[in-house]
C-alpha positions as CSV (number, residue, x, y, z in Angstrom):
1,X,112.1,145.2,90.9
2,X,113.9,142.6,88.7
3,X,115.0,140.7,91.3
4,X,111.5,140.4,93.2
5,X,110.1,139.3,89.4
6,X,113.0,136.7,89.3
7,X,112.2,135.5,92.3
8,X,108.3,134.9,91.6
9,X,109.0,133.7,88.4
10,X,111.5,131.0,89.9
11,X,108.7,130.1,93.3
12,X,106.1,129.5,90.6
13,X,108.2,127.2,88.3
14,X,108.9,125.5,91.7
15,X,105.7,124.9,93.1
16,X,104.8,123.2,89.3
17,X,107.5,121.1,88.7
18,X,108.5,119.7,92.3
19,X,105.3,118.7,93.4
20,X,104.9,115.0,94.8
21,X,103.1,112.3,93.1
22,X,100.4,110.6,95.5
23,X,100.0,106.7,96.4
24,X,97.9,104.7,98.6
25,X,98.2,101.3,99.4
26,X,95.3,98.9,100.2
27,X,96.2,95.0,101.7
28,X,93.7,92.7,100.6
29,X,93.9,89.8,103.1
30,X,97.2,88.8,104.1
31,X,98.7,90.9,101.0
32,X,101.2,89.9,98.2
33,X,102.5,86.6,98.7
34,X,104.9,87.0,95.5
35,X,106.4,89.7,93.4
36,X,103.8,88.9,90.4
37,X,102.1,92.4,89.2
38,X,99.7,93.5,86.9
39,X,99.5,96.9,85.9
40,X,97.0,99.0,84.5
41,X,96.5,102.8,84.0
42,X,93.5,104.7,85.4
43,X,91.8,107.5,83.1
44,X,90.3,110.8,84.3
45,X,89.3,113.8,82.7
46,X,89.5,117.6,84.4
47,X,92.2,117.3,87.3
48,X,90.8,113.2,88.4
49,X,86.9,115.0,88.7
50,X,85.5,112.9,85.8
51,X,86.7,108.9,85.4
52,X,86.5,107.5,82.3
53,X,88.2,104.2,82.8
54,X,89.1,103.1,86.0
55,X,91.3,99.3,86.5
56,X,89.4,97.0,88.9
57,X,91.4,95.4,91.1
58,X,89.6,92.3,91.9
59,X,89.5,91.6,88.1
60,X,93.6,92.1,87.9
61,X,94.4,90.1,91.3
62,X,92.5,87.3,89.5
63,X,91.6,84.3,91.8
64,X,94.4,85.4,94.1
65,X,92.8,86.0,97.7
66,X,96.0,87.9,99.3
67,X,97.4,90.6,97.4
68,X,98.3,94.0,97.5
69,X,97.0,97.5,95.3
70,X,99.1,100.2,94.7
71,X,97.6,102.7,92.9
72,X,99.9,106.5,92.0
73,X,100.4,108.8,89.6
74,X,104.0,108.2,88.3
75,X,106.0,110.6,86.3
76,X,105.0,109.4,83.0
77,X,101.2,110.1,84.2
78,X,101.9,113.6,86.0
79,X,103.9,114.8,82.5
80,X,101.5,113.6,80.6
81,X,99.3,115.9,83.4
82,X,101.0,119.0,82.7
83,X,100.8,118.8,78.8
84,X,97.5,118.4,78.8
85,X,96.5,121.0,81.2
86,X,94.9,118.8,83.8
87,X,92.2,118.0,81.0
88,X,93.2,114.2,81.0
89,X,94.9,113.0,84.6
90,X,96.2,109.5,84.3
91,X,97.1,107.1,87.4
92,X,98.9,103.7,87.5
93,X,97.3,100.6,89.6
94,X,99.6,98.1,90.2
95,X,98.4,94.9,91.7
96,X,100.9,92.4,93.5
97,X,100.0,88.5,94.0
């Protein structure tokens, strides 16, 4: 019985704490000509359901025409994820001229 409760406990910490982060890319014409980036957080409230300030892109690339978005949740964010419970969800854009 302890064993089986051992075992449960240890899947569950598991499933919390190795889950992956998520990214997606978008290429905006022919994409990031150099390794300048601009970085911004993204808030959300209630597991990403509710934005409350979200980084425009377009804005950050600036009068670039090719560049490249990346936007993820990165440790920090995810951490700061699990302390709050999923109340406040942070994500990372990064945008590369």
């Amino acid at each position: 019985m302890k064993n089986n409760l051992k075992i449960m406990i240890f899947m569950v910490i598991s499933s919390i704490t190795l889950t992956s982060c998520y990214s997606y890319t978008s290429v905006v014409g022919k994409g990031a000509q150099n390794n300048v980036q601009v970085t911004k957080w993204n808030h959300y409230l209630f597991e990403g359901l509710a934005p409350v300030g979200v980084s425009d892109s377009k804005q950050m690339a600036g009068d670039a025409e090719n560049y490249t978005v990346l936007t993820k949740q990165t440790f920090l964010n995810g951490l700061i994820n699990i302390f709050t419970l999923g109340i406040y969800t942070p994500t990372t854009t990064i945008v590369t001229k």
